[in-house]
C-alpha positions in Angstrom: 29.6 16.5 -17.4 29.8 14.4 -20.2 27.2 11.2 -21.2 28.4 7.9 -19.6 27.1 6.1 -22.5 27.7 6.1 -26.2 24.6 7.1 -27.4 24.0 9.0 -30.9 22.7 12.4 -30.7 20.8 11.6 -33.5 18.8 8.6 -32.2 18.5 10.0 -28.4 16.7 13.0 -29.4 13.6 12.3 -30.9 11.2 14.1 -28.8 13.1 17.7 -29.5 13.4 17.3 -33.4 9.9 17.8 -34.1 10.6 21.6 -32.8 13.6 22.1 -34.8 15.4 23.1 -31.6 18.5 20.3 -31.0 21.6 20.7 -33.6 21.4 17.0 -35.2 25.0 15.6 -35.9 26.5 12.3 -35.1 28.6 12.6 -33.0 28.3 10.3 -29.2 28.3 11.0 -26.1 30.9 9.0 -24.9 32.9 8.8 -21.7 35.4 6.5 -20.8 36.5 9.1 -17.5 34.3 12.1 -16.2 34.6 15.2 -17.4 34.5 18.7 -15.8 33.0 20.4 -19.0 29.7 20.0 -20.6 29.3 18.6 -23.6 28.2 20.4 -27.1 24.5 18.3 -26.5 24.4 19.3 -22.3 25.0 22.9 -22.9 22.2 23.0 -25.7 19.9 21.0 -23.2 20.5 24.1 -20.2 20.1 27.0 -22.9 17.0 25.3 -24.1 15.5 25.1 -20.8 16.5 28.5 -19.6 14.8 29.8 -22.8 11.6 28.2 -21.7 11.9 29.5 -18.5 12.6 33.0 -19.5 9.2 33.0 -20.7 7.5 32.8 -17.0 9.5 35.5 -15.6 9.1 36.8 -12.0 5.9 38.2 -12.1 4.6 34.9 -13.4 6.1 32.9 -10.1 5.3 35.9 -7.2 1.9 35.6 -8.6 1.6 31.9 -8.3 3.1 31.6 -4.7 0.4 34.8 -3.9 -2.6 32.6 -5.3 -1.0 29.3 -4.4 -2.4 28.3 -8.2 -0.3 25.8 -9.8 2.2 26.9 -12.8 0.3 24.4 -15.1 1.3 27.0 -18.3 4.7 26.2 -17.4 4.4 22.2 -16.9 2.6 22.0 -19.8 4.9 24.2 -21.9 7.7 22.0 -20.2 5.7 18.7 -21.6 4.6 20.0 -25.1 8.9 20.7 -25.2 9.2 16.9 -24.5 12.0 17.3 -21.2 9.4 15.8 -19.1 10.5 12.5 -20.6 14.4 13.3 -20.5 14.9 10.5 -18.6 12.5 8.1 -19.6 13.3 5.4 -22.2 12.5 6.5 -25.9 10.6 3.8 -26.7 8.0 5.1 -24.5 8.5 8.8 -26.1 11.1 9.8 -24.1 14.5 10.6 -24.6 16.5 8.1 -23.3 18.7 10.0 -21.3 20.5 9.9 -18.1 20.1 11.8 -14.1 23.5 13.8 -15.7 20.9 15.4 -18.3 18.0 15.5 -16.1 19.7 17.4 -13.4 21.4 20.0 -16.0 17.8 20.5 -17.0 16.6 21.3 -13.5 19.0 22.9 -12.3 18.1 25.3 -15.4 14.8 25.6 -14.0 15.6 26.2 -10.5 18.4 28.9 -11.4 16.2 31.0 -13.8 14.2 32.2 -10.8 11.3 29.8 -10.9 13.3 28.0 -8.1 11.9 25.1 -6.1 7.8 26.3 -7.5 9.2 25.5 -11.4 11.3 22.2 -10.0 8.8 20.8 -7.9 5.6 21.2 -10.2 7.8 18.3 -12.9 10.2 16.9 -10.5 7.8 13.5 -10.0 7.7 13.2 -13.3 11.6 13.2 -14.2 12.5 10.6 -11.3 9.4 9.3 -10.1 8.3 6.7 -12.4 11.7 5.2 -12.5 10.6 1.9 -10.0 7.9 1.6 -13.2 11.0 1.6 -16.1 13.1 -0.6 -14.5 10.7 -3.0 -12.5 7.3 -2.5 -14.6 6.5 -5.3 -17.1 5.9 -4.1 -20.7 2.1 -3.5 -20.6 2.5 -1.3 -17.6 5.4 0.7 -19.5 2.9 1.1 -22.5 0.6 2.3 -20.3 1.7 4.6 -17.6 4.8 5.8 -19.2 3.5 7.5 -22.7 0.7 9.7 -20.8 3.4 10.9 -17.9 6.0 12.3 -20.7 3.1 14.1 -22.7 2.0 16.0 -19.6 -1.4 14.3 -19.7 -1.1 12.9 -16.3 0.1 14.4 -13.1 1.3 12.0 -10.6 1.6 12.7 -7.0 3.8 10.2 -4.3 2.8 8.9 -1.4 5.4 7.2 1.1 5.9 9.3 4.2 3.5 9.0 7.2 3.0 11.0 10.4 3.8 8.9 12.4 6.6 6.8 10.5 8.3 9.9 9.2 11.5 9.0 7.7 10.9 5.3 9.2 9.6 3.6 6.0 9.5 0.6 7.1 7.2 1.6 9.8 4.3 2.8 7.4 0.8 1.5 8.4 -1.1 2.4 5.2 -2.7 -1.1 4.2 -3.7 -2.6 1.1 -5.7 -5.6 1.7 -6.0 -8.4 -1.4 -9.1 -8.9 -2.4 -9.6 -11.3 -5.7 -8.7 -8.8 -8.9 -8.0 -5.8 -6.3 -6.5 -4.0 -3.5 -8.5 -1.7 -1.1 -6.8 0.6 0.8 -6.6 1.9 4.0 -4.5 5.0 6.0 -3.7 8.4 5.4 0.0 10.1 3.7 1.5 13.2 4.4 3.6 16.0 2.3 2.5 14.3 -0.5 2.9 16.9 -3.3 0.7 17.9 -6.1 -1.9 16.0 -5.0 -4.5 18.4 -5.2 -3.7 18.4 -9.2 -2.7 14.6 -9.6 -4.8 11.9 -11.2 -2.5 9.6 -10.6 -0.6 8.7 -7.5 2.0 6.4 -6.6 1.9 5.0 -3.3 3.7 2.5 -0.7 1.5 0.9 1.5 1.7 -2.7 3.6 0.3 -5.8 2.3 1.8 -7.9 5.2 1.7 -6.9 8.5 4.4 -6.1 10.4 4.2 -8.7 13.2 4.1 -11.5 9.9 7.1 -10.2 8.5 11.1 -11.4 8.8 12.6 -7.9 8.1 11.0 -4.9 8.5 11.6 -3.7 4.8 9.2 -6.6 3.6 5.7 -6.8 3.3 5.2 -3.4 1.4 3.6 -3.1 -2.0 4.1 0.2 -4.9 1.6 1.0 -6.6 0.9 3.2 -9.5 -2.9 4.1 -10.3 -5.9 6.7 -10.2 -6.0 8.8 -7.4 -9.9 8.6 -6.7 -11.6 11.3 -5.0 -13.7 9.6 -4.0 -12.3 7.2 -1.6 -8.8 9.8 -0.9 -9.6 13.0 0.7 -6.7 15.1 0.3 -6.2 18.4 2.7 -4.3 20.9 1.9 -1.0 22.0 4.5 -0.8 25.3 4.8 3.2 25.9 4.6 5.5 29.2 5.0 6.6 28.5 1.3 6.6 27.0 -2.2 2.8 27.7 -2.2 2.6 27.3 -6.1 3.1 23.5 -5.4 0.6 21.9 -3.1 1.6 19.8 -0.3 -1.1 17.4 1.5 -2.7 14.6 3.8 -4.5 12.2 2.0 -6.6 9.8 3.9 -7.7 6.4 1.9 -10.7 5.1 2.7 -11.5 1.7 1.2 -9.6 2.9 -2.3 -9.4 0.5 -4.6 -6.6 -0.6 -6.6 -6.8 -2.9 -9.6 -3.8 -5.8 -9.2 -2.5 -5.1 -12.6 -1.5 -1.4 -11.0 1.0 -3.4 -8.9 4.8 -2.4 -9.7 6.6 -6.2 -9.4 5.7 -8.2 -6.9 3.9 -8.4 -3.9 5.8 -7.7 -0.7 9.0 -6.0 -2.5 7.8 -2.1 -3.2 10.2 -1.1 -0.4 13.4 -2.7 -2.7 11.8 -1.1 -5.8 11.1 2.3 -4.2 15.1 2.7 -3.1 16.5 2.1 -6.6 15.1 5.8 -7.3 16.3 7.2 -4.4 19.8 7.8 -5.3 18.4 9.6 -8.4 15.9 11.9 -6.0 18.5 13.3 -4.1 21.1 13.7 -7.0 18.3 16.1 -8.8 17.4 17.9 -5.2 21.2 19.0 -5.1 21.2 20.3 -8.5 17.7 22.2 -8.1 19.3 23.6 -4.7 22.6 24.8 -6.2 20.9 26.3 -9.3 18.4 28.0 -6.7 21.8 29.6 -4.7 22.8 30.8 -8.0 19.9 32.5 -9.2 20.2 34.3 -5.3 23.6 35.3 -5.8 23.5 36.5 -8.9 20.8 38.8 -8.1 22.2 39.6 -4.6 25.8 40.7 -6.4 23.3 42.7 -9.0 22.1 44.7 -6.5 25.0 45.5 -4.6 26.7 46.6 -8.1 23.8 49.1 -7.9 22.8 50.1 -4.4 25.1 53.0 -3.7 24.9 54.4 0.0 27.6 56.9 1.4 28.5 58.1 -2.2 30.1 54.6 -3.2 28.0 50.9 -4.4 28.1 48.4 -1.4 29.4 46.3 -3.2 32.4 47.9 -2.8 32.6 47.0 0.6 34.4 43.4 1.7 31.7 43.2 4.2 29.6 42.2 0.9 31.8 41.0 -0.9 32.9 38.3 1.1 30.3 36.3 1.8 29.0 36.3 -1.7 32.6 35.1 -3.2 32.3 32.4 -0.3 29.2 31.4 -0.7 30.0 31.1 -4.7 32.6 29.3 -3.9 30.4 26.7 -1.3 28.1 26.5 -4.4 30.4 25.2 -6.9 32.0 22.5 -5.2 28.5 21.3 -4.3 27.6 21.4 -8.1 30.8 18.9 -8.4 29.7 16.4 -6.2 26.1 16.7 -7.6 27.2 16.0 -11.2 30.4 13.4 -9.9 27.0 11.4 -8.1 25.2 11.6 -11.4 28.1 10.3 -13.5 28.8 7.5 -11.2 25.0 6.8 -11.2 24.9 7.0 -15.2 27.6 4.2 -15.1 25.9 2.0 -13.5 28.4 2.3 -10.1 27.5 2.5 -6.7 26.7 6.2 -5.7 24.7 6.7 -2.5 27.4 8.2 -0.6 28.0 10.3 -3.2 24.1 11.5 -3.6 23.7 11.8 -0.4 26.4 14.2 0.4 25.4 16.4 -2.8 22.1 16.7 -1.4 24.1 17.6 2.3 26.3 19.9 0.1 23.7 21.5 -2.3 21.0 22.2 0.4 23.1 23.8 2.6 24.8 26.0 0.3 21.6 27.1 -1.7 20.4 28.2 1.6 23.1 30.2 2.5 23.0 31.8 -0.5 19.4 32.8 -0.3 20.2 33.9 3.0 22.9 36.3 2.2 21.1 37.6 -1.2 18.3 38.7 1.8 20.3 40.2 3.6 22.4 41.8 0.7 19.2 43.3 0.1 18.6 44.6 3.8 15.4 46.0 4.4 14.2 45.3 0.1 15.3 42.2 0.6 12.2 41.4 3.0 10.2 43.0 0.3 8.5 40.6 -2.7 10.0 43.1 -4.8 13.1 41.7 -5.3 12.0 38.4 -4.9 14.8 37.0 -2.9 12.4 36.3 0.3 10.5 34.0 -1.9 13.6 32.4 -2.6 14.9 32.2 0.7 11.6 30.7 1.6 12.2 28.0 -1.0 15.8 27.0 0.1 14.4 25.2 3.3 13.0 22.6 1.2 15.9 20.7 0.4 17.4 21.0 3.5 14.5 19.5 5.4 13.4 17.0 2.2 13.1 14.4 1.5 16.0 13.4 4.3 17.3 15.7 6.7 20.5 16.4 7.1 21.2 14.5 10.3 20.3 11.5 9.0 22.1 12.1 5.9 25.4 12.6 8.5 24.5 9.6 10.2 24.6 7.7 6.8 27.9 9.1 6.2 29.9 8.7 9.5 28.8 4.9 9.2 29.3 4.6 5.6 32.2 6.5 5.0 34.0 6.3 8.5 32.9 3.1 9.6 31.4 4.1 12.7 28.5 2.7 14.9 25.1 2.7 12.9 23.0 5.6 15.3 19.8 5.4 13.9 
């Protein structure tokens, strides 16, 4: 997809020419329409990536879903690269780019095999921040953004609850003003990376509900230390994506200094939407690159597996389902990168994000699916690596919105119908 905005190469690059890497010329990256076709600079960013990925090959990721140890050789060769700041603003040492970059570059990682393990362990850090760059004042910018783009911090996120779910606006984690401070008080769930994080940045109620107008005031963001020592954080043990940690943390009187408030008081729920759209846009793209990586390996294998004198690949019973499910996966990728472009321009895009994330979940699981069974009884084996892919392609189907609700958001945006939820 071409860049929305003109933007010289030569200027929105800085964090790549210290490696000699990016082809320096002057030419923009300009789009008055969208475009189908990368440009020259997009198709430099994917073989970059996939170059760094090709250095953590398969071994490297079986090993670190076996030991549940974070990749932190590969998030750190990722940072010392500079794309962990792809999307951050370049006078914060990123590179100034937009989701259409970021989610080339992800779906890079996702489809060289590292799948949702090599996505999740920098996804925070491409999207995350963003209520910070648009709604942080400058000293919070100098401060937060320059250590998150060099890989020096990890941040984790904590919004979801167990018992709000996807009900934001029902969250009960308090922060309670006191003088130069918050303290905290409540417990998250599925927060990721938090066993790693030093940072976290968390949603929780300043006012309470019962004082409140509409139920999507009264909640604060925050962006600050994760202490230990007032957040206990408990591992979930999960059926996959074990590289990257998923948790409970329960705050017990942790305290929060005000000037680690994002904007105001009372309006984190308005600031923490804005990078919503952005979220899911880059979840389609990791889940489309993952159904690629499966069904490329899964046609691989039936090129090779030969049973009753002939490759079963021969055989429409394979054949089939891959060329559909190939099929289901581009036309997913289009409405991924049509959502990013609209995003990029500054136009409204939430139908279209949300139905890439519908789109891209559901045909990168699929896809792992089929590459499994493709494989019959190897494909149950880690040799091949497909189950741990398969594994991996629930994620975006279940997160961070499930596809009912993401169906329910469509039939009443799109159709017009009754609002069901």
């Amino acid at each position: 997809m071409a860049h929305p905005r003109t933007t010289s190469v030569a200027s929105g690059w800085p964090s790549f020419a210290k490696h000699g890497t990016f082809i320096r010329n002057q030419a923009t990256l300009k789009a008055p329409s969208m475009d189908f076709a990368l440009t020259d600079a997009q198709q430099q960013i994917r073989d970059q990536v996939l170059r760094i990925c090709a250095r953590f090959d398969d071994a490297y990721w079986l090993e670190r879903d076996s030991t549940a140890t974070f990749p932190h050789a590969f998030f750190d060769t990722m940072a010392e690269s500079g794309w962990l700041g792809i999307a951050m603003p370049e006078a914060y040492g990123g590179s100034g780019l937009g989701i259409t970059e970021a989610s080339i570059m992800m779906q890079a990682v996702a489809e060289s095999g590292a799948a949702m393990s090599g996505a999740s362990a920098i996804h925070i850090n491409i999207f995350g921040l963003n209520p910070v760059v648009v709604y942080g004042n400058d000293e919070q910018k100098a401060r937060m953004l320059p250590p998150l783009i060099a890989g020096k911090n990890k941040a984790c996120f904590g919004v979801t609850e167990p018992n709000a779910g996807l009900n934001t606006t029902e969250i009960t984690t308090r922060a309670e003003r006191h003088g130069d401070h918050y303290r905290v008080f409540g417990n998250k769930i599925w927060t990721s990376t938090a066993q790693v994080a030093n940072k976290i940045l968390l949603l929780a109620r300043t006012t309470p509900l019962d004082q409140i107008k509409r139920k999507s005031q009264g909640m604060t963001l925050f962006y600050t230390d994760l202490d230990r020592t007032r957040a206990e954080v408990r591992l979930i043990h999960k059926m996959g994506r074990h590289a990257v940690d998923s948790n409970m943390v329960f705050f017990d009187d942790m305290r929060i200094p005000v000037e680690d408030r994002i904007g105001e008081e009372g309006e984190g729920f308005r600031y923490l939407i804005h990078g919503l759209n952005p979220e899911r846009i880059l979840i389609a793209a990791e889940a489309v690159g993952m159904g690629r990586c499966a069904i490329d390996r899964a046609a691989r294998y039936a090129r090779e597996r030969v049973v009753f004198g002939r490759p079963i690949g021969q055989n429409q019973a394979i054949q089939h389902p891959l060329a559909k499910l190939w099929a289901e996966l581009e036309s997913a990728n289009l409405m991924a990168f049509k959502a990013a472009w609209l995003y990029d321009q500054g136009l409204e895009c939430g139908v279209e994000a949300n139905a890439a994330k519908y789109l891209g979940a559901e045909a990168g699981y699929h896809a792992c699916e089929q590459a499994v069974m493709t494989h019959g009884g190897m494909g149950y084996a880690q040799e091949y690596h497909v189950e741990r892919l398969f594994r991996e392609s629930l994620i975006p189907r279940i997160a961070p919105v499930s596809r009912e609700l993401i169906l329910s958001y469509l039939a009443e945006r799109v159709l017009g119908l009754p609002k069901s939820y």
